[in-house]
Structures are given as structure tokens and as C-alpha cells.
C-alpha positions in Angstrom: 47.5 9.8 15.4 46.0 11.9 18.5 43.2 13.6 18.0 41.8 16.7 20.4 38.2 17.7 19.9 38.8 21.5 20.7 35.4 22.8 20.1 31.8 20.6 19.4 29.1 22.7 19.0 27.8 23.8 16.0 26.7 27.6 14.7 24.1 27.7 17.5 24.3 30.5 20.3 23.1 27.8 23.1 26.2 26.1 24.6 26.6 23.9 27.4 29.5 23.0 30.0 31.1 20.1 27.4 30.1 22.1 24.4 31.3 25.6 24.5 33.7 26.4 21.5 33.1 26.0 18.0 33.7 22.6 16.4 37.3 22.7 15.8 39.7 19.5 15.4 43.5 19.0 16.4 45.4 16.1 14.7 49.1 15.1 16.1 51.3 12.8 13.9 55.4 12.7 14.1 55.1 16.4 16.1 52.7 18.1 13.4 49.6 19.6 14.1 47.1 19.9 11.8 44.3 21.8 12.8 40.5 21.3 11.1 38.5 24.7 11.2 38.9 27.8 13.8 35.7 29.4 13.6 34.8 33.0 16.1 34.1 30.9 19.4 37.9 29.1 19.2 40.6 29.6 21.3 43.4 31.5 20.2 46.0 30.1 16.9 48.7 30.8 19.7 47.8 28.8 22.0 46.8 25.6 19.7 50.4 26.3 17.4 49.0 24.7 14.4 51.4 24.0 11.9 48.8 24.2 9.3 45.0 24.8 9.2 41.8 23.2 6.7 39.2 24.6 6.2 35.7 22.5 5.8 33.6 26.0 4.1 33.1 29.5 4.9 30.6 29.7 7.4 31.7 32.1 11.0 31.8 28.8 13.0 34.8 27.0 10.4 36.0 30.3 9.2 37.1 32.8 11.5 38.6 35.0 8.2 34.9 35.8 7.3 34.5 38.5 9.7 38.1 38.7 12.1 41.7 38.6 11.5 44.3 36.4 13.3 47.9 37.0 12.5 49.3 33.3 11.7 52.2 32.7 9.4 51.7 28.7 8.9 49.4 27.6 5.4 45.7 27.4 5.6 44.1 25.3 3.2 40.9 26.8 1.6 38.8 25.7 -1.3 38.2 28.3 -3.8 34.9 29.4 -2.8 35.8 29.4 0.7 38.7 31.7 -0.6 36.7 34.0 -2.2 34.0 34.6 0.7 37.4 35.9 3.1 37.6 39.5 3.8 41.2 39.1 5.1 44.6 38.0 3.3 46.3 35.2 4.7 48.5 32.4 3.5 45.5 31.2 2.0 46.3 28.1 -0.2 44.1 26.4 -2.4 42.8 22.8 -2.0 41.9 20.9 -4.9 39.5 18.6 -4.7 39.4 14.8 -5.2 43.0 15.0 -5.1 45.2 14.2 -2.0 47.5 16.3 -0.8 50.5 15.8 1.6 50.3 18.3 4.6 53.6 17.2 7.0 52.8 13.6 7.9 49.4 13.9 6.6 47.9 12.5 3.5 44.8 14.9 2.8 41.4 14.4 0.3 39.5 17.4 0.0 35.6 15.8 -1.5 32.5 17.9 -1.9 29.9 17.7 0.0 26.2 19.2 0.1 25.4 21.5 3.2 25.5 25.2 2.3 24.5 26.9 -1.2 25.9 30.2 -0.1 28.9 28.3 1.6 30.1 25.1 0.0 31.7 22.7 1.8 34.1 20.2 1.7 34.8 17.0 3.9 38.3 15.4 4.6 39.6 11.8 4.0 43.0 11.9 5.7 45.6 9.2 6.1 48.3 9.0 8.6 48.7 5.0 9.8 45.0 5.0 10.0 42.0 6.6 7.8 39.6 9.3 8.9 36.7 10.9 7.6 35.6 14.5 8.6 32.3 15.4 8.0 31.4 18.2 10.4 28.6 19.9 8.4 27.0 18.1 5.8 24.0 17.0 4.4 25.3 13.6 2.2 28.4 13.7 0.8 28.9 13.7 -3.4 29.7 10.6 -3.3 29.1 8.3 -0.5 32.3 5.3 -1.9 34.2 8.2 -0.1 33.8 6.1 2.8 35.3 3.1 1.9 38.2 1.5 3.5 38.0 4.3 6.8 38.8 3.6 10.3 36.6 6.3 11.9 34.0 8.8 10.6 33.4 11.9 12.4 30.4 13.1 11.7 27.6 15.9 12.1 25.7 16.2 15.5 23.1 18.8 14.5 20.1 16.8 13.9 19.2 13.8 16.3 15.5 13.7 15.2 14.9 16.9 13.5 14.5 17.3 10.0 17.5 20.0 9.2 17.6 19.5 5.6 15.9 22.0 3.4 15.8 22.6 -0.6 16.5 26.1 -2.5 15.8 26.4 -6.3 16.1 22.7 -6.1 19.4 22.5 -3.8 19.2 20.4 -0.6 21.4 22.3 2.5 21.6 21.6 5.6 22.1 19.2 8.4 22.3 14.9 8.1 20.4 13.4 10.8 23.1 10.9 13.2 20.8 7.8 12.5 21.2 8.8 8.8 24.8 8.9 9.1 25.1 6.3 11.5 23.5 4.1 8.4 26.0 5.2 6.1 28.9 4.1 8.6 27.1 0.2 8.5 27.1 0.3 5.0 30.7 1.2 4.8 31.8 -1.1 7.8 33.5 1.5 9.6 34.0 0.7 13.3 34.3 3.6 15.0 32.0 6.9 14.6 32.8 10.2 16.8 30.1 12.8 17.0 31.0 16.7 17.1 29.3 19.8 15.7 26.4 19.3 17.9 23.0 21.6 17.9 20.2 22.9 19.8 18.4 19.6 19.7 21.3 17.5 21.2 22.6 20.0 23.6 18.7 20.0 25.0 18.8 16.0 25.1 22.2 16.0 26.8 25.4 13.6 26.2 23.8 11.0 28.4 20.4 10.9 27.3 22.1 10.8 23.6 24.4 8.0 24.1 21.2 6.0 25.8 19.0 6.6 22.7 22.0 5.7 19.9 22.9 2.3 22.1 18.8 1.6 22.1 18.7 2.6 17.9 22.0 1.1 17.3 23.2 -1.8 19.1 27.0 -1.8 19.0 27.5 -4.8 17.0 31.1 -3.9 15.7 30.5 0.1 15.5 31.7 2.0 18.0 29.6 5.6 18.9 31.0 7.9 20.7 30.3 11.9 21.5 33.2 14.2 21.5 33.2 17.2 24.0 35.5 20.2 24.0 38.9 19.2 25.4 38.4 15.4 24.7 41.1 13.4 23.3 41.4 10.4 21.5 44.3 8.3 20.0 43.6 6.3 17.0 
């Protein structure tokens, strides 16, 4: 499975040279490309030729449908809520979660996740030779035995040492920290961790800096860390 890190940043209008577009992910098995969220800042569908699309929630930076239309005639798989916020029709179809679904080559888990109250999200377990975990905006997932048996966990670069989690009428939203996630990924025994959907606070620290303070916090005693930047590729 190849994987190309298309876009990294988060819903933030800062942006640096390695983090320009918004998080978006590219996955390549047996010549199918499955493409994870095309937010406003992402290159054009014609140029990526996605054969199909997923969609983690409706916020502008996953879900370009919110406030522009792209013609594209391949599926893009939507949760109902996510459905519901779109103010275009497309070949929207409907993802049902806690149930996998089989997307070309692709073997596809759709699980809840707490971020947005306005927006909910979902993250993706998907299985094609090896298992990943997609958790690009998120504050914890539903539940956390999601991340059993995985081979790599991307995860939420928003928060480094900000608190980005905030309650509404008694609902959490927001942002993980990494070191929180980072915990969750020893718990789990998952070897390799990919950052992406990076914020203010990281893009002021720099990749460097970053990957100096996560090798100081976490020693990489059989976990992996890296930082994804727009354009990077990676086979797994």
C-alpha cells in the first residue's frame, strides 16, 4: 500500500513551505486510488484521479462540497451527517458505521469519533495487506479497542502542548494533543505513527524542532514517529 500525504495542515490560515494544502490522503493498492478528504486548499480531483473519495466530517478543510462544487463521477463516501451539511449533489454514498465496507482493494471501517458537535466525524480502520488507522481530527475516538491489531496510526497534529479540547452543553470537541495520542499508540503496540493535520502551534515550532521534542518525550523504543509534509510518500 503507497501512501501520498497530499495536504498536512489543518483548518488554520498560516501555512508553511511543507505544509500548504489541506490534510488530504492518497492510498494506492492493485491501481486504486482511494483518496481521504479534499477540503478548499486541495489540488484539483483531476489531477489526483481518485477512484473513490471518504470523507472524515463536514468541516471546509475535509469537505470541499460545503461551500464549492467539483464535477467528479467516481463514489464519495459520506456519513449521514456529513451528507446532510452538503449544499451540492454528488455521488454521495452513505457510510455506515462500525461496519466495513469493501472500496476496490480496500477493506474500509468507518468509527465515530469526538471532534466537532456541529460536524461529526468519523475515523477510518482500513485493511489492504497491512492495517491503518486515520484519525485526522479528533479528540479520542468512541472507542479506543479500535486500535487494536494496526500497523500504523495517523493521527492529529493540531495540538503539541496546547490544550485544544473544549466542552459545549457537556460535549468535549476539539483537538487530541500528539503526546496524548502518542500514549494511546503504546497502549495499543502500534509501531509506526505518521503525523498530518498540523496547526498554528506546530507550524510555529517547525518539523525539526517537533521531531527533536517527540524523540526527547518519546524515546523510540519500537514506535516509529514520523511527520508527514505535503507531497511525502510512504509505502507500507
Amino acid at each position: 500500500m503507497k501512501l501520498t500525504f497530499l495536504g498536512t495542515k489543518g483548518y488554520i490560515e498560516e501555512s508553511s513551505s511543507p505544509h500548504h494544502y489541506h490534510s488530504s490522503l492518497l492510498l494506492e493498492s492493485q491501481n486504486f486510488r482511494l483518496l481521504i478528504d479534499h477540503g478548499l486548499l486541495s489540488k484539483k480531483l483531476k489531477t489526483i484521479n481518485p477512484d473513490a473519495i471518504l470523507i472524515t466530517h463536514g468541516h471546509p478543510d475535509a469537505f470541499k462540497w460545503l461551500k464549492e462544487d467539483e464535477n467528479y463521477s467516481g463514489k464519495i463516501y459520506v456519513t449521514r451527517e456529513t451528507k446532510q451539511l452538503s449544499r451540492f449533489s454528488q455521488n454521495f454514498s452513505l457510510l455506515r458505521l462500525n461496519q466495513w465496507t469493501t472500496i476496490g482493494p480496500f477493506k474500509v471501517l468507518a468509527y465515530r469519533v469526538i471532534h466537532s458537535v456541529l460536524a461529526p466525524a468519523v475515523g477510518f480502520k482500513i485493511k489492504a495487506g497491512k492495517t491503518l488507522i486515520y484519525n485526522s481530527d479528533l479528540v479520542v475516538p468512541k472507542n479506543k479497542v479500535i486500535l487494536k491489531d494496526v500497523d500504523l496510526y495517523i493521527g492529529d497534529g493540531s495540538s503539541v502542548r496546547g490544550n485544544l479540547v473544549r466542552k459545549k452543553k457537556n460535549q468535549l470537541f476539539g483537538h487530541a494533543r500528539i503526546s496524548t495520542q502518542l500514549k494511546w499508540c503504546q497502549q495499543y503496540h502500534i509501531p509506526k505513527v505518521i503525523f498530518t493535520h498540523f496547526g498554528k502551534e506546530a507550524l510555529r515550532i517547525g518539523d525539526k524542532k517537533l521531531k527533536e521534542m517527540l524523540q526527547e518525550k518519546f524515546p523510540q523504543k519500537g514506535m516509529k514517529i514520523l511527520l508527514a509534509y505535503d507531497g511525502w510518500s510512504y509505502n507500507l
